[in-house]
Each structure stands twice: as structure tokens, then as C-alpha cells.
N, C-alpha and C positions, 0 to 999 in steps of 0.2 A: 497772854498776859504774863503766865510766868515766865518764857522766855526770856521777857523786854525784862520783868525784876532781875533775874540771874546775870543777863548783862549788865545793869548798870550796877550792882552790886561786884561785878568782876572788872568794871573799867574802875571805878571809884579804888577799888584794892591794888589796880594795879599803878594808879594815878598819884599813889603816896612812897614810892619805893625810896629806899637810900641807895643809892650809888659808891661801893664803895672801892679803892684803887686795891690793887695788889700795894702788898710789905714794901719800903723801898728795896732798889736791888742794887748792891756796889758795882762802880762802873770802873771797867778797868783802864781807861785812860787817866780816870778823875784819880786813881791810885797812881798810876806813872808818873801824871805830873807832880801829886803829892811828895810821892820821893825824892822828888830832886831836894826837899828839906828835912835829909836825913837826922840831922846834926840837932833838929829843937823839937821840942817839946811841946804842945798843947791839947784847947781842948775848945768847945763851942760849948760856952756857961750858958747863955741862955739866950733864947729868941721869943722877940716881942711881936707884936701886930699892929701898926699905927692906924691903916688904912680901914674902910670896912670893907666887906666880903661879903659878896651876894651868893652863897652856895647852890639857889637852886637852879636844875635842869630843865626847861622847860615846864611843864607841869610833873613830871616824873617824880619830883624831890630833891632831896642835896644832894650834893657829892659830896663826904666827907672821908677823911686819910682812915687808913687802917689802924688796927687797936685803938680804937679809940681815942686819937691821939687830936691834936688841936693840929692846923696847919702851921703854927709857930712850933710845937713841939715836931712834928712829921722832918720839916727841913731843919732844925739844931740837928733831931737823932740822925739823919742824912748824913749831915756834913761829919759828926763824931763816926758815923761807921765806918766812913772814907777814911778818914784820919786813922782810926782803929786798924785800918788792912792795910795803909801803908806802913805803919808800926810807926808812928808820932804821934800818939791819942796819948795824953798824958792828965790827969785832976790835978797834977803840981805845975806844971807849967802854963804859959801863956794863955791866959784867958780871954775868949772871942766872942763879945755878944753880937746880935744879931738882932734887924729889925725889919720885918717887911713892911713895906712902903709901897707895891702896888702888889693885888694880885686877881684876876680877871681870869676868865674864861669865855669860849664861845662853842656853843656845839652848831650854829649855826654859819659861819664864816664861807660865801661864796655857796649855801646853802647845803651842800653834804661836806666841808671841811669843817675843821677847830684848831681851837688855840688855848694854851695855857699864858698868858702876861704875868710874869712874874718877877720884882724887884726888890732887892734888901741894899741893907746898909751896913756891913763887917766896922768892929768897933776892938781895939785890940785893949787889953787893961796896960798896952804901955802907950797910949793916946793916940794913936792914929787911924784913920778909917780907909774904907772904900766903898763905894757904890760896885753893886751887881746886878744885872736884868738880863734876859731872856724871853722870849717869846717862841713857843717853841710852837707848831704846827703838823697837824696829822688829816686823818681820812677820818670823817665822823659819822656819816651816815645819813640817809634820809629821815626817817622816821625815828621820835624820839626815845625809844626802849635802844636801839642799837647807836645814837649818836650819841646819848648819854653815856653807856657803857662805855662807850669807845671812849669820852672825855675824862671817865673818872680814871681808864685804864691807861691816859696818856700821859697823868699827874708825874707818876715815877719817873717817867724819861725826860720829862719837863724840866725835874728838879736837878736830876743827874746833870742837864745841861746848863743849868742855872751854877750849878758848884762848879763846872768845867770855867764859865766863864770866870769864877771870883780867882780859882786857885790860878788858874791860864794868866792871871792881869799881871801885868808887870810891878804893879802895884800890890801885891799880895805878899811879898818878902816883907813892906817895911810895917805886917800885923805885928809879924815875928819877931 
């Protein structure tokens, strides 16, 4: 009998965990392409959230960004740390809001793969926009303590490829 108590008192503990990603990490292409707009100035003012967001993992718990940060907050400071390494982060120049518009996960996808779905909308303060999305896919795992992990640890690369896509558009000059 006490067995059967200490187990369900240790699946119960282990059945509420947060999942939480690594820091974003600067990508070095997302800086190359950044460069080619040596010459201006900006900055990512601020990002919304329109859509809702189901954060949890199977039974496991959320996934939620590191520092405690919102995933509105997680992808702005993203997109500013890129900008900051290509040396065009600037609080005086061009201001870039941002608005996500879908964002989805699967730690189940083909039963041990995943997926991050993720879409925004760039918003320049001198009037013009663009749409960005991404869906970016990995190895997730059978069982949900390793599929989870592996989902919240895919977020970073997710996002890296989400900014690859906005700054990569050809449409991304006329933020600036």
C-alpha cells in the first residue's frame, strides 16, 4: 500500500512540470542577412499576441520562453538581439511592431516527430507591413517527458527560422 501511495504521489509531481526552452540563441545567417542593411537604423517596439495559445504538453504542463518572458516578449527580444549583432539595433530609429497571428505546436506529429507553427505580422511606423510564418520541424520523442523537452528545446530554432524568413523576404526593405 505504500508503494502504490509514493507512486501516485510521484507521477502526480511529475505530471505538472513547466517545460522550459533554452535563452534565444543569435543565428548567424539571420545576422548576414541583417547586414546587407548596413546604412538604417531600427528596432522591434513591441509584439502583440492576437491568436490564443494552447501551451500545454500533453499532460506534462506548458511550455513556456525562458525568463520569464511572454512569447510576444521572447520573439520582439529575438528579433532586437539580431538586429543588436548585426549592429543596426537602434531606440531612435525605425520602429517595427509585431503581432503574432498563429502559433501552434505538436509534440505528436507522425507520433515521435514535432512542430513549432508560427506566424507574425511586421508593422513598420513608416506604414507598411509583411506577413512571416514558419513551421519548423524536429525529432520529438516517444514518451511525453522526452517529447516535451525536445518541443520546448525546438522553440529557439523555430524562432531563429521564423526571423530568417521575415528579414530573407524581399519585402522586408520597404519596413525600412
Amino acid at each position: 500500500m505504500k508503494k502504490i501511495f509514493l507512486l501516485v504521489i510521484m507521477v502526480s509531481l511529475a505530471a505538472c512540470s513547466t517545460m522550459q526552452p533554452p535563452r534565444y540563441s543569435i543565428s548567424v545567417d539571420n545576422v548576414q542577412a541583417l547586414k546587407e542593411y548596413e546604412n538604417v537604423s531600427l528596432m522591434v517596439s513591441d509584439f502583440t499576441q492576437s491568436t490564443p495559445f494552447n501551451s500545454s504538453c500533453r499532460l506534462m504542463g506548458p511550455i513556456e520562453p525562458a525568463d520569464g518572458l511572454t512569447f510576444p516578449e521572447f520573439i520582439g527580444k529575438a528579433f532586437n538581439d539580431e538586429l543588436k549583432m548585426a549592429g543596426i539595433y537602434s531606440e531612435t530609429g525605425t520602429k517595427i511592431s509585431g503581432d503574432i497571428t498563429k502559433v501552434d505546436f505538436s509534440s505528436t506529429s507522425g507520433l515521435t516527430n514535432g512542430f513549432w507553427d508560427i506566424s507574425i505580422v511586421l508593422k513598420s511606423s513608416n506604414g507598411n507591413s509583411i506577413a512571416a510564418s514558419n513551421k519548423y520541424t524536429f525529432k520529438s520523442g516517444f514518451d511525453a517527458i522526452t517529447a516535451c523537452n525536445a518541443t520546448a528545446d525546438a522553440l529557439s530554432p523555430a524562432v531563429q527560422d521564423l526571423i530568417q524568413s521575415a528579414v530573407t523576404n524581399p519585402e522586408f526593405k520597404k519596413l525600412l
